[in-house]
Structure formats: C-alpha cells, structure tokens
N, C-alpha and C positions, 0 to 999 in steps of 0.2 A: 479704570482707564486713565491714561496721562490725560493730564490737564481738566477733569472732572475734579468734584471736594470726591477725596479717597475715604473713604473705612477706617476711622484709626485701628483696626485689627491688622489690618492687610496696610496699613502705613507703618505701623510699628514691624510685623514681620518683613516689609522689605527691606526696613533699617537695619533689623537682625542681619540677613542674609549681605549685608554689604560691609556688616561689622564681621563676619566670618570669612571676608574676602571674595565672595561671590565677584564675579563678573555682570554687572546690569548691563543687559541687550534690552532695548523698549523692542519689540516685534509685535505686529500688528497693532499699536496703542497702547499695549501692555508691558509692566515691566516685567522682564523674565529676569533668573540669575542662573548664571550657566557655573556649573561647578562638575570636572573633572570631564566635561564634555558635554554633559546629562543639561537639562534646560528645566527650571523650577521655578513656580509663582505659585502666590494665594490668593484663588478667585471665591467669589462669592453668590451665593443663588438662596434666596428667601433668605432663613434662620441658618443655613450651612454653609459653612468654609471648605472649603477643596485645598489640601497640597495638591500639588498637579504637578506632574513627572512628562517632559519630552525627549526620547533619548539619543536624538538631534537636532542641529540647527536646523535641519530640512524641515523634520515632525512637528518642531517652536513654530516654523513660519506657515504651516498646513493645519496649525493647531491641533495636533494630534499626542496634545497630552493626555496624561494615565490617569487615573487618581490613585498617589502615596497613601493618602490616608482623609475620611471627612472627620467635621465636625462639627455638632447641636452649639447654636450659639442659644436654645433654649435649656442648656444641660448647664451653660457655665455662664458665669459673669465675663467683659470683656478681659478686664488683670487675669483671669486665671485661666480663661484660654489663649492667652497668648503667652503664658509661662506651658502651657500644656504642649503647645502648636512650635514654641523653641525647643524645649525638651525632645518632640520627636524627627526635628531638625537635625538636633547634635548626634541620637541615636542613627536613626535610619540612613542619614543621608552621610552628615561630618564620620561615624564611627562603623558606617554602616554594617549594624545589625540587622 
C-alpha cells in the first residue's frame, strides 16, 4: 500500500512497469499500472506474489483483479524473482504471448 515500508519485490517491479511506460493510477491505496487499458500490480500474501490483471478501470476500483500469474518466494531468492516476474512482464503482457 502507499505510504506503508513497500516489499522491495513489489518496489522494484513497479519501477519496472513505469520504466516500460506503464501509466501509475494509485486506486484504492494501491499502485496499479494500466497498460493498453488493462490495470496490473504486484500484490503480496504470505511467501506469494500475485501479477494481478484488471481489465478495467471499473474492475481496478472494485478490485476485481485476475491472477496473470503466482509466485513461491520459497522457490526463489528476491534477485531472481524479480528477473523471473520482469521476464513474464515483457512476455505475457509487453509481447503478449
């Protein structure tokens, strides 16, 4: 959430997404990054990262994001899940496959 100490997981990936020209909308507390309409953040629960997919501004502000994709932050180190978690940034989303 704004203005709490952030995750540097989830501080490094929203610098990502604003170094890719994302759009930062904060909604409800949270930073989202809206790219080609779609609304995208990296929330956090226990040991797991969520990409989170809203595929409107209406959905962002009802919180009714998707999950893109999770991830074990027991499976990786912080450096290498957030080269894993850009990787399917530029795949999925920037190139979407």
């Amino acid at each position: 959430m704004v203005g709490e100490i952030m995750d540097s997981v989830i501080k490094e990936i929203n610098q990502f997404f604003q170094t890719l020209n994302f759009n930062k909308v904060v909604i409800n507390d949270y930073e989202n990054f809206e790219y080609k309409g779609k609304y995208y953040k990296l929330t956090k629960a226990g040991f797991n990262y969520y990409l989170e997919c809203a595929l409107s501004l209406d959905e962002a502000q009802k919180n009714l994001h998707e999950d893109v994709e999770p991830y074990s932050a027991k499976l990786y180190p912080p450096e290498k899940l957030k080269e894993i978690i850009k990787n399917d940034i530029m795949k999925f989303i920037v190139n979407g496959y």
